[in-house]
C-alpha positions as CSV (number, residue, x, y, z in Angstrom):
1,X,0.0,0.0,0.0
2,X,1.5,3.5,-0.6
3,X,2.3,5.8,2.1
4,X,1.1,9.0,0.8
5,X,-2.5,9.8,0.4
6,X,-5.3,10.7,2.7
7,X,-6.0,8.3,5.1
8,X,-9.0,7.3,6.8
9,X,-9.6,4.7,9.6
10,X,-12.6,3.1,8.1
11,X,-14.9,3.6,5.3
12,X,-18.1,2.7,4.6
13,X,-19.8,2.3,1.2
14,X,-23.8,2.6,1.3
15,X,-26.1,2.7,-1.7
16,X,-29.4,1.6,0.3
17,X,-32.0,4.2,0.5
18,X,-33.1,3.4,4.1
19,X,-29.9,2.6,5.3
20,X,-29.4,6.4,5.3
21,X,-30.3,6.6,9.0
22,X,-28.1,3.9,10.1
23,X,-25.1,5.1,8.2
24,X,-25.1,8.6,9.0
25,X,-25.9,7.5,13.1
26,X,-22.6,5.2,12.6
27,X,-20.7,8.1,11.2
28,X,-21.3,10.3,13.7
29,X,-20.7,7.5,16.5
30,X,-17.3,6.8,14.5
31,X,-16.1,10.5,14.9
32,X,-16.9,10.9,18.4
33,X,-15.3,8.1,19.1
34,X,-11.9,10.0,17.4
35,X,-12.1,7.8,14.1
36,X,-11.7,9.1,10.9
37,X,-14.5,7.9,8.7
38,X,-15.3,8.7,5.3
39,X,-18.5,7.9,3.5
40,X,-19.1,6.3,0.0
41,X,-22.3,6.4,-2.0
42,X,-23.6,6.6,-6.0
43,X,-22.7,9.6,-6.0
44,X,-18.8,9.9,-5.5
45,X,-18.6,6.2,-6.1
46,X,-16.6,7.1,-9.3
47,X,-14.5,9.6,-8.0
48,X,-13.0,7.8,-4.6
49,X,-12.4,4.7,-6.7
50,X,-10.0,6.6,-8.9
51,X,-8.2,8.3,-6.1
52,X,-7.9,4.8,-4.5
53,X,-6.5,3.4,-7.6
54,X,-4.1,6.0,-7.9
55,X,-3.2,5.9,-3.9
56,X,-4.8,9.4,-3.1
57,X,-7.4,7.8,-0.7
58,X,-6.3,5.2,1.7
59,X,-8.2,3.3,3.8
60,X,-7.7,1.0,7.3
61,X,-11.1,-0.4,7.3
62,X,-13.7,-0.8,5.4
63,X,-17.5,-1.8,5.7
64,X,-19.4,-2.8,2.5
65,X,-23.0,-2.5,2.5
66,X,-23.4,-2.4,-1.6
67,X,-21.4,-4.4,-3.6
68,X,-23.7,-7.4,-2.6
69,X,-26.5,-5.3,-4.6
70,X,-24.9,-3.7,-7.0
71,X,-21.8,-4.7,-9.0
72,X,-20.7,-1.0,-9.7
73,X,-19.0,-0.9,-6.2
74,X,-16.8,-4.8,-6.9
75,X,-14.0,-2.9,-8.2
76,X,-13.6,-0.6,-5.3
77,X,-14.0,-3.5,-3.1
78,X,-11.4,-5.1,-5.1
79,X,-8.7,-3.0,-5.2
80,X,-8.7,-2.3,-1.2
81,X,-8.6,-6.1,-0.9
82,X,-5.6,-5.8,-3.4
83,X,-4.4,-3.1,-0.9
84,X,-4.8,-5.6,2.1
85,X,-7.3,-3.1,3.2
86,X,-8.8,-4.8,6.6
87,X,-13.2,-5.5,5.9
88,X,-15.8,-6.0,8.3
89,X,-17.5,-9.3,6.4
90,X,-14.7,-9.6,3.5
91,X,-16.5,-9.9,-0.1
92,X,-15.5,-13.7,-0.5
93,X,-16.1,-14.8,2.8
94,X,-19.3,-13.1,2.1
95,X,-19.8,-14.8,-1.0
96,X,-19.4,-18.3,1.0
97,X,-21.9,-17.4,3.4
98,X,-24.3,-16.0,1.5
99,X,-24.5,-19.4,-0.5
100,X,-27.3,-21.8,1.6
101,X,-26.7,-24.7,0.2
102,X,-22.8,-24.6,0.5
103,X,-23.0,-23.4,4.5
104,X,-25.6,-25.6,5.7
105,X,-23.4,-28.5,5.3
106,X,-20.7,-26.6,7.3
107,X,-23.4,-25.7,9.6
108,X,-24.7,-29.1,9.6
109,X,-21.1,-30.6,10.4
110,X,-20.4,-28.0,13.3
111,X,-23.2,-29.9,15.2
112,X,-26.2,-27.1,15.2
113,X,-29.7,-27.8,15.0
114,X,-30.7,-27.2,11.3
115,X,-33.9,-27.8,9.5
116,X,-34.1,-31.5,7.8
117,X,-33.0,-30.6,4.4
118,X,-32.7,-31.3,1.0
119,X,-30.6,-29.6,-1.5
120,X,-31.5,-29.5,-5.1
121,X,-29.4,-29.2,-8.2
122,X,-30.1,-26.2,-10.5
123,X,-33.0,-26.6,-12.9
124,X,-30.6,-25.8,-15.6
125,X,-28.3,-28.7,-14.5
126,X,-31.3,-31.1,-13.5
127,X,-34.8,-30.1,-14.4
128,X,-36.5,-33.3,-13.2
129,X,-36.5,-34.2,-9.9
130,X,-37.9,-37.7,-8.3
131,X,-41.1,-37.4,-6.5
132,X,-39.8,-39.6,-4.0
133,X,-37.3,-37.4,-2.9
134,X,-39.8,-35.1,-1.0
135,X,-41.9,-38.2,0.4
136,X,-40.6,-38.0,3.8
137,X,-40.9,-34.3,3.9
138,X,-44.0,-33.3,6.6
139,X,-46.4,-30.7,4.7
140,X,-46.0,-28.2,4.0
141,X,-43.0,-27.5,4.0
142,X,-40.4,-24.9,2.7
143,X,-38.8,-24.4,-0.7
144,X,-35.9,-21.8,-0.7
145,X,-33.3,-20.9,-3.4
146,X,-29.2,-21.3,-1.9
147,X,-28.5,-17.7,-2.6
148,X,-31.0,-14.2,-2.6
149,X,-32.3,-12.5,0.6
150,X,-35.6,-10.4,1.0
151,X,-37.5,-13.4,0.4
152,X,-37.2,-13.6,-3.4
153,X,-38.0,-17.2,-4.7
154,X,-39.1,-18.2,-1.4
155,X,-42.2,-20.3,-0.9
156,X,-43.8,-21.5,1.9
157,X,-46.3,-23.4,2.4
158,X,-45.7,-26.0,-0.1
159,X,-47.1,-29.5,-0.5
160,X,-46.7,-30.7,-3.9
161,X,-44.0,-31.6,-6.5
162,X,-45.4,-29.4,-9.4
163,X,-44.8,-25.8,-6.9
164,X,-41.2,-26.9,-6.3
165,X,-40.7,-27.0,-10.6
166,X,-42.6,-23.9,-10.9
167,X,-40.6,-22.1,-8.7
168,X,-37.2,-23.8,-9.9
169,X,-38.2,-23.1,-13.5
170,X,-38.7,-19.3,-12.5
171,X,-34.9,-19.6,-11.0
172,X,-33.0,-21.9,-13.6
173,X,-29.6,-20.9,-12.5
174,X,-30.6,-21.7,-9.2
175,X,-29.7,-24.6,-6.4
176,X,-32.9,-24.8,-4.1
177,X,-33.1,-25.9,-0.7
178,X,-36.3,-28.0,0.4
179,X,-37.0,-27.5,4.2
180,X,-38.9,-28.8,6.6
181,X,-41.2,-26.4,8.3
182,X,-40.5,-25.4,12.1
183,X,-43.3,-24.6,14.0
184,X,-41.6,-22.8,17.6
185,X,-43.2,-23.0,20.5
186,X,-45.6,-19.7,22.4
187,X,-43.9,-18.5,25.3
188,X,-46.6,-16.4,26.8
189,X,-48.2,-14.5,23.9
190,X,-44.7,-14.8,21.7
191,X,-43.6,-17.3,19.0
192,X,-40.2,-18.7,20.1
193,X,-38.7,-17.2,17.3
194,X,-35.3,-14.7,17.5
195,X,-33.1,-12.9,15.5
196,X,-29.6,-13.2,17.0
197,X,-26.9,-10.2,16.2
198,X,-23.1,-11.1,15.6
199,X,-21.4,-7.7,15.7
200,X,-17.5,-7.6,15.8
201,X,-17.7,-10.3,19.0
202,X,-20.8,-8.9,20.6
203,X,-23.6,-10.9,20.2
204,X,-27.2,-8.9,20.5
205,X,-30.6,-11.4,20.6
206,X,-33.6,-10.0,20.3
207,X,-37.7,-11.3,19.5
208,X,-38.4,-11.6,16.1
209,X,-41.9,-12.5,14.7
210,X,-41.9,-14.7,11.5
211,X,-44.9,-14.1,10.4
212,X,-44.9,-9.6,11.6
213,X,-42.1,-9.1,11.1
214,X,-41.8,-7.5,14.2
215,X,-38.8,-6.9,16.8
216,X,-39.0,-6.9,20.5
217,X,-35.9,-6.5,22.8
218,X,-35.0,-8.8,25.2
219,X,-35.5,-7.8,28.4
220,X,-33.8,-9.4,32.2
221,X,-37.2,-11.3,32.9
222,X,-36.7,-13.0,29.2
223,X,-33.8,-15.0,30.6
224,X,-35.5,-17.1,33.0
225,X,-37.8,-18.1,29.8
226,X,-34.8,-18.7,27.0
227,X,-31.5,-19.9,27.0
228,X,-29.8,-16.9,26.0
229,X,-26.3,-18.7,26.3
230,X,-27.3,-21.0,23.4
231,X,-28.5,-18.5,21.5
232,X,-25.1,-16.5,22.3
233,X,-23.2,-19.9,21.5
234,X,-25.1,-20.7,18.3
235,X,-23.9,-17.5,16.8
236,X,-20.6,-17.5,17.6
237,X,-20.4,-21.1,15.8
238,X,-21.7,-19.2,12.8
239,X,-19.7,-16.5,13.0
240,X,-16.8,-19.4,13.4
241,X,-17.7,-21.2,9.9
242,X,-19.1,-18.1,7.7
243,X,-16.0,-16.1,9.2
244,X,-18.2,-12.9,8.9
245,X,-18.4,-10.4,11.5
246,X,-21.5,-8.6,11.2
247,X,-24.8,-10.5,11.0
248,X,-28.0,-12.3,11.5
249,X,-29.8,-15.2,12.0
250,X,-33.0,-16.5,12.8
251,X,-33.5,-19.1,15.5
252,X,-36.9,-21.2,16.9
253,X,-37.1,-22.7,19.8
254,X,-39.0,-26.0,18.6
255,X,-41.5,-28.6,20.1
256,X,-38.6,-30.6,21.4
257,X,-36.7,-27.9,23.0
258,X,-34.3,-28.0,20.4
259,X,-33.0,-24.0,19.1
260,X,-33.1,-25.2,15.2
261,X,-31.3,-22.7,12.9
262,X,-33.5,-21.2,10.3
263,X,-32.0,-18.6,8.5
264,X,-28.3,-19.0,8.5
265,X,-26.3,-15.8,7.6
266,X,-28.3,-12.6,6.7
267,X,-26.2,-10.0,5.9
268,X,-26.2,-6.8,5.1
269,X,-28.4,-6.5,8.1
270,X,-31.6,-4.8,7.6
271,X,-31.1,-1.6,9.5
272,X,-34.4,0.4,9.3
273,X,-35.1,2.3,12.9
274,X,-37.9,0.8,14.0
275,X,-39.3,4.8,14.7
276,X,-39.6,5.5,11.2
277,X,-41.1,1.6,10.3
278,X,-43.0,-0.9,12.1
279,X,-40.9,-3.6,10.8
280,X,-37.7,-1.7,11.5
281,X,-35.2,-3.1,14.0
282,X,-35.7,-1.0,17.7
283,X,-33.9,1.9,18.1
284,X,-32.3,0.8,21.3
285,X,-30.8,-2.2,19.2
286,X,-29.6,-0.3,16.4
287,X,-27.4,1.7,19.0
288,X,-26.0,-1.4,20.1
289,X,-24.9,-2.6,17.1
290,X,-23.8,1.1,16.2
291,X,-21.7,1.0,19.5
292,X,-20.7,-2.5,19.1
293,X,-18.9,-1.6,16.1
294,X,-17.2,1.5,17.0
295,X,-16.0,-0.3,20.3
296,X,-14.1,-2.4,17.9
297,X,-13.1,-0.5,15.2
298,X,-11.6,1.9,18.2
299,X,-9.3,-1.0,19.5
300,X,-8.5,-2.6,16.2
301,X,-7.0,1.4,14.5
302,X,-4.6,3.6,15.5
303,X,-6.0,7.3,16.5
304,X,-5.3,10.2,14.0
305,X,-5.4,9.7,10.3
306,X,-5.9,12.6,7.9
């Protein structure tokens, strides 16, 4: 890397609409925590990728939150890998985890509680698939593609053959991964249902309602109702295998008392304050991931830069 050009601590390259709230709160936190963070969008996207090439703009850190959407922002992400630039969730690793099919087995072989599964081969590879392969499947069940977030090509619900082919037909390319359905248990008024936080070492649990959508954070009394040292040890397994430092899963508590795995990896995190959206992640939360981050990023830099 070259030694001259302006240098900042960490970057952060956004290109999310409503992440706008959850950057600019994690800039701020960044510079009064005496870290010199600079910002990267559409809009200068161009311009800081030039001055990077050319060793004008250096960075320590970096925290990409577009490349996985839009391919406009790879080569920046490239050449600060090139640079041995340091990345909260590196692109491959990223690219590992991201893939369902390939980390379930890793998951699977790390002894956590997955969904019984079956992975299909891409329609494009195999279009037909043997009926009997879903026989022992309960219905309904769930039929997922291995990589995609925000739901797209996910159906639940499904009993029959002919809606797995549909939906593999719409997604040639695609390997899909046929699930059994979890139902969780009802703790009081609650499904049994979480989203667990990994965040730079600090793991955050919280409510989170399948079918709402809906957060709720954890208060003292919810410890004497969940283990919240599984859920704590379940994510650091993850984090172990996917070697990712910032993200979600889902976890149910089942009928058998078992915390079963649902949605491995989710990352980019959805970061929407949950004062602007009903669906949005709680404030309170957000701040803890926010601090969480800058707690780290604090220890892991040297102060100053330009």
């Amino acid at each position: 890397m070259p030694s001259t050009g302006k240098l900042h601590q960490i970057g952060v390259a956004w290109n999310w609409q409503y992440d706008a709230d959850f950057i600019h709160l994690l800039d701020r936190a960044l510079h009064q925590a005496g870290l010199n963070s600079y910002l990267v969008g559409s809009h200068n996207l161009a311009h800081i990728t030039g001055e990077v090439e050319r060793g004008e703009r250096r960075f320590l850190w970096f925290l990409d939150r577009a490349s996985d959407e839009d391919s406009q922002f790879l080569k920046l992400n490239q050449l600060l890998h090139a640079q041995d630039v340091h990345f909260l969730n590196a692109h491959h690793h990223y690219l590992l985890a991201s893939d369902k099919a390939e980390i379930h087995r890793e998951l699977l072989a790390s002894g956590l509680n997955l969904p019984t599964t079956l992975i299909l081969q891409s329609h494009d590879r195999e279009p037909h698939i043997n009926p009997s392969a879903i026989e022992p499947f309960a219905k309904p069940f769930i039929v997922k593609p291995a990589k995609g977030g925000g739901g797209r090509g996910v159906l639940t619900g499904a009993k029959h053959i002919d809606e797995i082919n549909q939906v593999r037909a719409k997604y040639r390319a695609q390997r899909f991964l046929i699930q059994q359905n979890i139902e969780p248990q009802i703790i009081g008024d609650r499904r049994a249902w979480f989203r667990v936080y990994f965040v730079c070492g600090v793991v955050i649990p919280c409510w989170w309602d399948d079918r709402t959508h809906r957060y709720i954070v954890f208060e003292p009394k919810d410890a004497e109702l969940i283990n919240v040292a599984e859920l704590e040890r379940i994510a650091r397994v993850i984090a172990y295998v996917s070697h990712l430092d910032f993200f979600s899963s889902e976890i149910a508590l089942d009928a058998h008392h078992r915390y079963v795995v649902i949605d491995y990896v989710n990352t980019p995190c959805d970061m929407r304050l949950q004062s602007k959206y009903a669906n949005g992640v709680p404030d309170f939360l957000v701040q803890q991931i926010i601090t969480a981050i800058t707690g780290y990023l604090r220890l892991q830099t040297p102060a100053g830069g330009d």
